[in-house]
N, C-alpha and C positions, 0 to 999 in steps of 0.2 A: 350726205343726202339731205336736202332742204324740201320740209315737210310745208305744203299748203294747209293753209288756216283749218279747210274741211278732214284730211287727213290729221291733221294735229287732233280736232276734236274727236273724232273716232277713237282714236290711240286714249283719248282721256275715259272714254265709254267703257272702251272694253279694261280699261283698269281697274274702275271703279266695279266693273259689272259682270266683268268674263267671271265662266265661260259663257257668252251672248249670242245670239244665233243673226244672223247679216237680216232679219226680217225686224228685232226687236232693236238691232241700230240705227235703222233705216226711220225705222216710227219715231226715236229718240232725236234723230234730225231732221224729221218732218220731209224724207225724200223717198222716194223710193228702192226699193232694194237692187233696181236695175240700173239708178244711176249710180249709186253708189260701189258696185260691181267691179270698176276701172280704180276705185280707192284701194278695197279691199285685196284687189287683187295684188297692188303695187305694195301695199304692206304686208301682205305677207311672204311673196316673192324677195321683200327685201330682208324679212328676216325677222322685224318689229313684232309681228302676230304672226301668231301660227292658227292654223285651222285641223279643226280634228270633226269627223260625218258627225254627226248628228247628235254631238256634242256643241258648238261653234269658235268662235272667238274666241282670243285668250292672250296675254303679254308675253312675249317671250324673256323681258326684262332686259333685252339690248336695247342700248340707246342708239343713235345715229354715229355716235364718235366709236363705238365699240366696235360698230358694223365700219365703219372706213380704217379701225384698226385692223378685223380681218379679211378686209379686202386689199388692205398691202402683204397683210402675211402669203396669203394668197398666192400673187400678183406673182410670177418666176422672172430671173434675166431674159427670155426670148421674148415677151411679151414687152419688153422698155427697149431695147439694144438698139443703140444706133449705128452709123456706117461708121469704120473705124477709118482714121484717118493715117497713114503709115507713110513712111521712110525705110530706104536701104542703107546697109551700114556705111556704106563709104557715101552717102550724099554728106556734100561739106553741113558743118553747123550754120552759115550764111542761106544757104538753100533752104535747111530745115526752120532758119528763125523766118523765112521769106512766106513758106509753106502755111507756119501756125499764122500768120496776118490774115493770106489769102483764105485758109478754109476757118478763120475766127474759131481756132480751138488752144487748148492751152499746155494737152499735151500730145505729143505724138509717139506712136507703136514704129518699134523700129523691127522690121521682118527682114528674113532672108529668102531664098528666091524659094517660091512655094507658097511664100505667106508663113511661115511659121516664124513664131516668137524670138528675138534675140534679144530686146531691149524695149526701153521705154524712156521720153525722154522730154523733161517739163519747161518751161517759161524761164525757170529759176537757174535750171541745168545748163541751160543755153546763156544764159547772164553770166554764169558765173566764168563761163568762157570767154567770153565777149571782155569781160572785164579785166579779164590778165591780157588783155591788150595783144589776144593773137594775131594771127591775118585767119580769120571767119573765114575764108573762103580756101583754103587749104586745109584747114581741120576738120577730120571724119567726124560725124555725129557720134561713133562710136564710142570715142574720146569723153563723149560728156555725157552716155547715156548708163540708167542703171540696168543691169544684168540678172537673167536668173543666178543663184535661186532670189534674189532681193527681189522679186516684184511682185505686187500683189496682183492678184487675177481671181479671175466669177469666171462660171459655167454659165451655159443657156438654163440649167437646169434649177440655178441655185435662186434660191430666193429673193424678191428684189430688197424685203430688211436687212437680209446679211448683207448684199452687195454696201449696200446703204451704210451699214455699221464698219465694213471695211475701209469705206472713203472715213468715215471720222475717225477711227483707230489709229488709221496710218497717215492721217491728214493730206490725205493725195487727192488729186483731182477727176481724177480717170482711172476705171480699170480694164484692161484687155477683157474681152470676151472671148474663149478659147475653147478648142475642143482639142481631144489627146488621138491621135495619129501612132500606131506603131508603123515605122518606115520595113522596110527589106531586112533592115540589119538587126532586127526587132528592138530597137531602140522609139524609146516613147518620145514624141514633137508636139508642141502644142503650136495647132493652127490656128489663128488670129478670125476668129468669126464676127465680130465686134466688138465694142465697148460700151460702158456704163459710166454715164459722169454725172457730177454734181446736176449741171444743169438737166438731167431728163430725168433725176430725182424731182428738181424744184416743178420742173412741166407737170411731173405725174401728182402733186400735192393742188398743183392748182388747178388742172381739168378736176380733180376727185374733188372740189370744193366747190367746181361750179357744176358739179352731178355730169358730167360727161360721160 
């Protein structure tokens, strides 16, 4: 959050001075209490001051960086998820390297019919096929993709740190966004809801930097 010169000095007042009532900061910077109103209101709403009746003003001792650390803590997968980008098992690997060009992503969810989870399948995986010199275009994706239980996956529900601490744990690029399905046979399916990747982590650091 990028504080204005007038807000910066307020925050200096009420440190030096809490608890200060919005009447004797206003004299302090020679404004009045109703312009500065729209300040007050912004800092405390963000957390920096807090306000107590007829007491006033006062530091909370969060800085700006403390406050954007827990606004990612915050922040859940359904709030970041983008469209997941998917493949069926038997699309050749030629199809699926054709797929990641056209939709510019780097991994792709490989589902079965319903949408739920079979695999998962990256840039690298798809190389390493290409590079044993097969015919691409006869080989199922399934051939080169990774399988439960090896794949890592996020909930809508789960936090967008942990998603986050996952991509660097397991140095992966993408994770499925899943939700758990008992079918008929009361057997649990995870349905493909979305994904979380690197890149809508780097989006979310850089709107939160330019106060978005």
């Amino acid at each position: 959050m990028q504080l204005t010169p007038r807000q910066k000095k307020i925050v200096e007042i009420v440190k030096r001075s809490g608890p200060i009532t919005g009447e004797l900061i206003a004299k302090e910077v020679n404004l009045t209490r109703a312009t500065l109103r729209p300040d007050l209101a912004i800092l405390t709403m963000s957390g920096i001051l807090d306000a107590r009746p007829r007491v006033g003003y006062f530091y909370s001792g969060k800085s700006a960086g403390s406050l954007l650390v827990e606004e990612i803590r915050r922040m859940r997968v359904k709030d970041l998820k983008s469209v997941p980008v998917v493949v069926r098992e038997e699309t050749s690997v030629y199809d699926a390297i054709v797929t990641l060009f056209v939709e510019d992503v780097g991994t792709l969810i490989v589902v079965s019919e319903g949408g739920f989870l079979e695999g998962v399948v990256s840039r690298k995986d798809l190389l390493k096929v290409t590079i044993g010199q097969n015919d691409v275009r006869q080989v199922p994706v399934n051939m080169a993709m990774t399988r439960m239980p090896n794949i890592i996956i996020t909930t809508m529900d789960e936090t967008i740190h942990l998603a986050a601490a996952k991509l660097i744990e397991h140095q992966v690029d993408a994770l499925p966004v899943v939700r758990k399905i008992i079918n008929d046979q009361g057997l649990e399916k995870l349905e493909v809801v979305g994904r979380i990747t690197k890149s809508n982590i780097t989006q979310l650091f850089v709107e939160l930097g330019e106060d978005k």
